[in-house]
C-alpha positions in Angstrom: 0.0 0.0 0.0 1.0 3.5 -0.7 2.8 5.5 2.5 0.4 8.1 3.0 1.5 11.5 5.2 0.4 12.3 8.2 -0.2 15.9 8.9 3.0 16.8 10.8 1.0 19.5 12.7 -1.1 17.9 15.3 -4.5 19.1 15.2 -5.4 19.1 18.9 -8.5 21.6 18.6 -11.0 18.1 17.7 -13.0 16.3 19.9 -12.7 13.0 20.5 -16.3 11.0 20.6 -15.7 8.0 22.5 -18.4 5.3 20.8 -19.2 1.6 22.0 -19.6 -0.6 19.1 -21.2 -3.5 19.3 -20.8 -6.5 16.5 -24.6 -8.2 17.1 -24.6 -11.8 15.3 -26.2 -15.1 15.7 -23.7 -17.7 13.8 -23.0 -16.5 10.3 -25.6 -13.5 10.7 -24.6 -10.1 11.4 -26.5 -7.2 12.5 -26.0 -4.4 10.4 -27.9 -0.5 10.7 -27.5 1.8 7.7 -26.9 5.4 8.5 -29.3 8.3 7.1 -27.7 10.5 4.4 -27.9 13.5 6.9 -25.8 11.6 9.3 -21.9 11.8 9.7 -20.3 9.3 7.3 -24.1 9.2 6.2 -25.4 6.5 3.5 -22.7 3.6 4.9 -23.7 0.4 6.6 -22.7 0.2 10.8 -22.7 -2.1 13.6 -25.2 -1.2 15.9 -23.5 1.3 19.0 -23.5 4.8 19.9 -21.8 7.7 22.1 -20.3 6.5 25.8 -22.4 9.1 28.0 -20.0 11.0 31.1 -20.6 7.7 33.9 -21.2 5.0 31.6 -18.1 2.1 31.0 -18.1 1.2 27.3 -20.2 -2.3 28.3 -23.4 -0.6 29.7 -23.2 2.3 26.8 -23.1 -1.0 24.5 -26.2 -2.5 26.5 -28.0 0.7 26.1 -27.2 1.3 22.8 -28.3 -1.7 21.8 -31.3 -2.0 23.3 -32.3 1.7 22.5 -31.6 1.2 18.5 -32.3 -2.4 18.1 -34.7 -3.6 20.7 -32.5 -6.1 22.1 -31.7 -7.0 25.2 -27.9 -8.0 25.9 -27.4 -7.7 29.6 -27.1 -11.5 30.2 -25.5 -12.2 26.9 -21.1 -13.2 27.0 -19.8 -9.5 25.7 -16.6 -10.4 24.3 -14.1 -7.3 23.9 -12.6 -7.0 19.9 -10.7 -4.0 20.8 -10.4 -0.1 20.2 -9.8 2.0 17.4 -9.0 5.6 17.1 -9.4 7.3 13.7 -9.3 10.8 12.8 -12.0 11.7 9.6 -10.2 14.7 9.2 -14.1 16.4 10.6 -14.4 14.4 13.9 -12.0 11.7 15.6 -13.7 8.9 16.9 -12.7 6.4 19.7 -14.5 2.8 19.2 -14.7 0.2 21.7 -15.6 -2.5 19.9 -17.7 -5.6 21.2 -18.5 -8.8 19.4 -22.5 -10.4 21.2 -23.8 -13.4 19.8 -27.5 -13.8 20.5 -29.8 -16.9 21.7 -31.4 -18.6 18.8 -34.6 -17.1 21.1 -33.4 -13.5 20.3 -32.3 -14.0 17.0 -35.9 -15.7 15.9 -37.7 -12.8 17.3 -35.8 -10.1 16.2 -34.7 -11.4 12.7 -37.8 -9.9 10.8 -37.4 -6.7 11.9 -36.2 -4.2 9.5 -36.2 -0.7 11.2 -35.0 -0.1 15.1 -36.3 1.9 17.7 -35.1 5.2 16.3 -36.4 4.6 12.8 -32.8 3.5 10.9 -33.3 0.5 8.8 -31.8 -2.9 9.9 -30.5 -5.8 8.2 -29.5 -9.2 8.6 -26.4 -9.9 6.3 -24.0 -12.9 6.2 -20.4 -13.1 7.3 -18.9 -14.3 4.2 -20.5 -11.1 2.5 -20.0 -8.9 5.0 -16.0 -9.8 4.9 -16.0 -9.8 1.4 -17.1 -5.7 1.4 -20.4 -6.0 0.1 -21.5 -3.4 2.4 -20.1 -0.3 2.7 -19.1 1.0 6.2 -17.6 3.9 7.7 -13.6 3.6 7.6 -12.8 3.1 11.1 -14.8 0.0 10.9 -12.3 -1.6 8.2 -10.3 -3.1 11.3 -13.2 -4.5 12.5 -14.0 -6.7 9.7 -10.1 -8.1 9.8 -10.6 -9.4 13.5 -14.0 -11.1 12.2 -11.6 -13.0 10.4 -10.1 -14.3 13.3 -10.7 -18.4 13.7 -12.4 -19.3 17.5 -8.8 -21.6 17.3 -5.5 -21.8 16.0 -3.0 -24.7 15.3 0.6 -24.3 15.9 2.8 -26.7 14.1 5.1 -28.7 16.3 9.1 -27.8 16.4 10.8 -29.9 14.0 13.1 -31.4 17.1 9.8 -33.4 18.1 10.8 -35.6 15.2 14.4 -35.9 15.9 14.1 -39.8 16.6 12.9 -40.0 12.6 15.7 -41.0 9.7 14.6 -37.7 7.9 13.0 -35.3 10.3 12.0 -32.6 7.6 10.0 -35.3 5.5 8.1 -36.7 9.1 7.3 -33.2 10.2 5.9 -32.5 6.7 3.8 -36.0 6.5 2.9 -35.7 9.9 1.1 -32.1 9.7 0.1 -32.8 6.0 -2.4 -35.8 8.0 -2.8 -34.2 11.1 -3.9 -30.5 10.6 -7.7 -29.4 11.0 -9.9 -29.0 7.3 -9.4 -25.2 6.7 -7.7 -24.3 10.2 -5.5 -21.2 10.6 -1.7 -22.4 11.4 1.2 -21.1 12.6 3.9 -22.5 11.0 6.5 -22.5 13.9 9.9 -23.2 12.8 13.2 -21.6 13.5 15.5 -23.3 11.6 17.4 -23.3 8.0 15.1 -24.0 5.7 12.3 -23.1 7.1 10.5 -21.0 4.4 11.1 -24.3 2.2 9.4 -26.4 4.3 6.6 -23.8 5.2 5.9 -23.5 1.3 5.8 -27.6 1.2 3.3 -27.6 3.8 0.9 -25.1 2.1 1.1 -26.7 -1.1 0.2 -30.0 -0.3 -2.3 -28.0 2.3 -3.8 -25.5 -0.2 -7.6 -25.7 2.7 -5.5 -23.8 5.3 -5.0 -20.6 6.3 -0.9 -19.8 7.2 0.4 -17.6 10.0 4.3 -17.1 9.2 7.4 -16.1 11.5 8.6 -12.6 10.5 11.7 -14.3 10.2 12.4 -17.0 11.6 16.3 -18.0 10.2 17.5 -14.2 11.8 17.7 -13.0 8.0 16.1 -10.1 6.1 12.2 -10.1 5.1 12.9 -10.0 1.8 15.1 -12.6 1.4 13.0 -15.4 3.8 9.2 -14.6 4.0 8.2 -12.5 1.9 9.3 -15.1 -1.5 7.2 -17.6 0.5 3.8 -15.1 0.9 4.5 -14.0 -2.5 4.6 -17.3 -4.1 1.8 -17.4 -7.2 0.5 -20.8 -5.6 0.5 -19.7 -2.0 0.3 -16.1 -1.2 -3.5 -16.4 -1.1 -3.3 -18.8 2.0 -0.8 -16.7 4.0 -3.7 -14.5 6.4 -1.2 -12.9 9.1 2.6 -12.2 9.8 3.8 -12.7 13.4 5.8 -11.3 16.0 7.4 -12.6 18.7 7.7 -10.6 22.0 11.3 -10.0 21.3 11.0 -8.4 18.0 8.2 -6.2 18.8 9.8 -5.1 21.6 12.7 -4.6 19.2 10.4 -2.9 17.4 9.5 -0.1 19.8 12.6 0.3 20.7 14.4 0.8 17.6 11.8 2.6 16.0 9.7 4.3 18.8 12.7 4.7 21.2 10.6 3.5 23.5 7.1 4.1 24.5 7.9 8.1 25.0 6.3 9.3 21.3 3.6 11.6 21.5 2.5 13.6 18.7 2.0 12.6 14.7 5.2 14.3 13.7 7.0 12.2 16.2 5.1 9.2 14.5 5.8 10.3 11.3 9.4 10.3 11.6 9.8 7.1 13.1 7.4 5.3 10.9 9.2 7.0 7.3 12.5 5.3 9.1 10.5 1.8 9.6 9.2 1.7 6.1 12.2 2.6 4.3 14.1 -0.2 6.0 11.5 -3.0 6.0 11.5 -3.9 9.0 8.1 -5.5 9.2 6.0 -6.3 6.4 3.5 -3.9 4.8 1.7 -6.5 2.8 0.0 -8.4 5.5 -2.0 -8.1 8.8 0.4 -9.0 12.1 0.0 -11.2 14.9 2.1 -10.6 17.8 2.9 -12.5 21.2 2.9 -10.7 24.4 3.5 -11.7 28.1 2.9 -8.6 30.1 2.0 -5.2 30.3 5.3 -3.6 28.7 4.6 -5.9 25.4 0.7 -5.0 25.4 1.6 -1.9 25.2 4.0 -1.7 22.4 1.3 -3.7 20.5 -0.9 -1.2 21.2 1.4 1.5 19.9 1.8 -1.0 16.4 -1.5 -1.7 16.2 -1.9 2.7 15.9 0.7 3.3 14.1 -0.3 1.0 11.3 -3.8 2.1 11.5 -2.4 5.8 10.9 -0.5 4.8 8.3 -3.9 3.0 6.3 -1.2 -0.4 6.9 -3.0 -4.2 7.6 -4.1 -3.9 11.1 -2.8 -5.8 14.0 -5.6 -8.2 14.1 -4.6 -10.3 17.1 -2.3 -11.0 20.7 -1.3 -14.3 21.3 -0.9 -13.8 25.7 0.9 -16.3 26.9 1.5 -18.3 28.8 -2.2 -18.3 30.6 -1.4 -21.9 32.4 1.2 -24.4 33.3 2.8 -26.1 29.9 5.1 -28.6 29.3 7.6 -27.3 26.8 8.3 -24.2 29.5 8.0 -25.8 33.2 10.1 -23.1 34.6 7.8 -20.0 33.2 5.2 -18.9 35.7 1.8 -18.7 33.9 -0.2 -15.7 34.3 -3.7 -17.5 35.6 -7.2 -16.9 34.1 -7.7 -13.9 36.5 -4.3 -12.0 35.5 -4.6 -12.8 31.4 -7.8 -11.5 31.8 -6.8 -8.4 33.2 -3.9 -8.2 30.5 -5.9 -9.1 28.4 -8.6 -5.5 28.8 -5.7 -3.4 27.7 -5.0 -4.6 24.4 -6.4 -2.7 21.8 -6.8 -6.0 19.7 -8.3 -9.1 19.7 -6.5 -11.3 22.2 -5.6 -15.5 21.9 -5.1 -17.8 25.1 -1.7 -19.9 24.2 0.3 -21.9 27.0 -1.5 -25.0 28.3 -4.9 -24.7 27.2 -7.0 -26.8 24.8 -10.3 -26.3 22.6 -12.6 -26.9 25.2 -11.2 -23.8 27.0 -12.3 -21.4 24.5 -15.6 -20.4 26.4 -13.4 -19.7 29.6 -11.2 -17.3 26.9 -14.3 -16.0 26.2 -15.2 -14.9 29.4 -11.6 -13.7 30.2 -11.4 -11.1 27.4 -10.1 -13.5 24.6 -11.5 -14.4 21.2 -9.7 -17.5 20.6 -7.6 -20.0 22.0 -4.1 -21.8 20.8 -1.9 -24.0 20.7 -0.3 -27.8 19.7 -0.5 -30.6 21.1 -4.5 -30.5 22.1 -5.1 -28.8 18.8 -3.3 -30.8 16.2 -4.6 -34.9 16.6 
């Protein structure tokens, strides 16, 4: 994508509208309003939400909101937390706090006809596929949004390739092995940190073409250009690569090299440092990024990536592995975090969050009650 400017003069005169957002759906069905011509960004589709009055949390603005535009009741519904987004529309900058509520068959059968809210805007049913596809036109902050719908409710990591050490050609049983064993159309992370390992990714995805690939932003220690980005940019492949990721070390490397830290404040500042990131590559501006964080120095830095490639119209961050939530066997010595401290973590990311270290499929519902979207992981996830 192009490298479009900032203005290097912050404008600091605008208000900022603080909006819950809520993304309403039962399954595959999404509830979509459609704003009035009159309206800001007027004559555009929208999740249902509104303003954040002075004493309201963004969770009972969303209830209200909801209930006040749509009719529906949410209170006892899971309200999962997506993330937020702050976009300037060069008229108004907007702060969203973005929800994702999936109704009762009960709500969705008695709302599902209905085709104007309380306030007289017209409502519509649509389905996920289209709505990810852009047949409906929606404001631009919500552009984001639709990337972490994307997001799988799990994802697969491959296994090292020193788990099949024992075998005569350990390359060929890794390949075999995960060529059998992976899910029908599952996301993977292809986690692999040795020589070679774009070859063997680019095997795996060939022989694979259902799946959906997460790759290392470099996993041999050498340049994008010369290890990932041939694999993404393969003419058989490149369609099944959905997200780059980041370890904790190099977005950390990240902010400090190219943030000098967390201490940047204005656009010009941003500007600067992002011209410097570009120019050298550093991380790819071709795809969305996952990252992996463990505390709150790292969720912060992925906050400040997850802004500065939003300001610079860049793939979003679409997701935060937080690790290590419990007890796992490859790291015995690593103290997990605990459901009640990931799930605190987990409120201050601005992106959707992943539980990885010791838990299974069956955990996602806990994830979802903790501030998580999805869940991670190997051994329990790849049979």
């Amino acid at each position: 994508m192009p490298h479009q400017k900032n203005n290097p003069t912050p404008d600091t005169t605008k208000t900022i509208v603080n909006v819950a957002v809520g993304v309403i759906h039962y399954k595959n069905q999404y509830l979509l309003g459609f704003r009035d011509a009159t309206q800001h960004q007027g004559n555009r589709y929208e999740f249902v939400g509104g303003k954040i009055e002075t004493g309201e949390s963004a969770t009972q603005a969303l209830i209200r909101e909801v209930a006040e535009e749509a009719g529906i009741a949410i209170g006892d519904n899971v309200i999962v937390k997506l993330g937020r987004l702050h976009h300037d529309y060069g008229d108004k900058k907007v702060s969203l706090q973005v929800y994702k509520v999936e109704l009762t068959i009960q709500q969705y059968e008695q709302h599902k006809h209905r085709q104007y809210g309380l306030e007289g805007q017209a409502l519509t049913w649509v389905d996920k596929a289209g709505l990810l596809a852009g047949e409906y036109h929606l404001p631009a902050a919500n552009k984001t949004i639709l990337e972490w719908l994307k997001l799988p409710t799990q994802i697969t990591i491959t296994y090292p390739l020193g788990h099949f050490s024992e075998c005569e050609d350990s390359a060929t049983a890794w390949l075999q092995y995960h060529q059998q064993k992976l899910p029908m159309a599952a996301w993977v992370y292809i986690r692999l940190k040795q020589s070679g390992s774009a070859h063997m990714a680019k095997q795996l995805m060939a022989a694979r073409p259902d799946i959906q690939v997460i790759l290392s932003h470099c996993d041999d220690k050498e340049s994008l250009t010369k290890h990932i980005e041939p694999v993404a940019h393969d003419i058989d492949t490149e369609h099944q690569v959905c997200a780059i990721h980041l370890t904790h070390t190099e977005l950390l490397i990240w902010v400090s090299n190219i943030l000098g830290g967390l201490g940047f404040e204005t656009s010009s500042d941003t500007e600067k440092v992002l011209d410097g990131y570009l120019s050298n590559d550093y991380l790819p501006s071709a795809y969305p990024l996952i990252v992996s964080c463990h505390d709150i120095a790292s969720i912060t830095a992925a906050n400040k990536l997850a802004d500065a490639r939003l300001q610079q119209r860049l793939p979003p961050v679409i997701g935060a592995f937080l690790s290590p939530v419990l007890a796992t066997q490859t790291h015995p010595d690593t103290t997990p975090l605990g459901w009640e401290s990931w799930s605190t973590l987990a409120q201050l990311a601005d992106m959707p969050v992943i539980g990885l270290g010791g838990v299974t499929p069956l955990m996602l519902d806990k994830a979802l009650e903790n501030g998580g979207v999805s869940v991670a992981g190997i051994r329990e996830f790849v049979r």
